[in-house]
C-alpha positions, 0 to 999 in steps of 0.5 A: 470481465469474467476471468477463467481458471487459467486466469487465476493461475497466472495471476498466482504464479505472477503474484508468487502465491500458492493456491489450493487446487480446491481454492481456484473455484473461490478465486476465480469468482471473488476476483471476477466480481471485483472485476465486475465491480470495477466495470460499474464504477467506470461506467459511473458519469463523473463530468463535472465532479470536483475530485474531493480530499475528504467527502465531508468536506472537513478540514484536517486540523494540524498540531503545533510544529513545536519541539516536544522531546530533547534532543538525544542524537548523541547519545543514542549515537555512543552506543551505536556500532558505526557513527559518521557526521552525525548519521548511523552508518548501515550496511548496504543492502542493495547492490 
């Protein structure tokens, strides 16, 4: 997939960045090879191909689900400007 000028400008308009105008050449290039890249791997044949979780088929060694720091919620909770039940008390962001 070859992508044009015009191209690459929508892209940075949509992802809010600002490019140089002397910049859009590079883009234009690196984004179309990465496109092209992509396009290969898909054509890749992969019937059959067990989805692997690691590709040394190594095993991920977990640590001992034990307590190793003291429980100190109440007081780093005395210093805290709003306390309820337990839970630091922010305000909201999101409306």
């Amino acid at each position: 997939m070859s992508l044009d000028r015009s191209d690459v400008e929508r892209i940075a308009h949509l992802a809010r960045l600002q490019i140089d105008e002397q910049d859009i050449p590079t883009y234009t290039e690196n984004l179309s090879s990465i496109l092209n890249l992509i396009d290969q791997m898909q054509q890749a044949d992969t019937a059959g191909v067990e989805p692997l979780a690691n590709p040394l088929d190594a095993v991920q060694r977990l640590r001992a689900d034990v307590v190793t720091e003291p429980d100190q919620r109440e007081k780093l909770q005395r210093v805290a400007p709003a306390v309820e039940e337990g839970l630091f008390l922010v305000p909201k962001v999101i409306e």
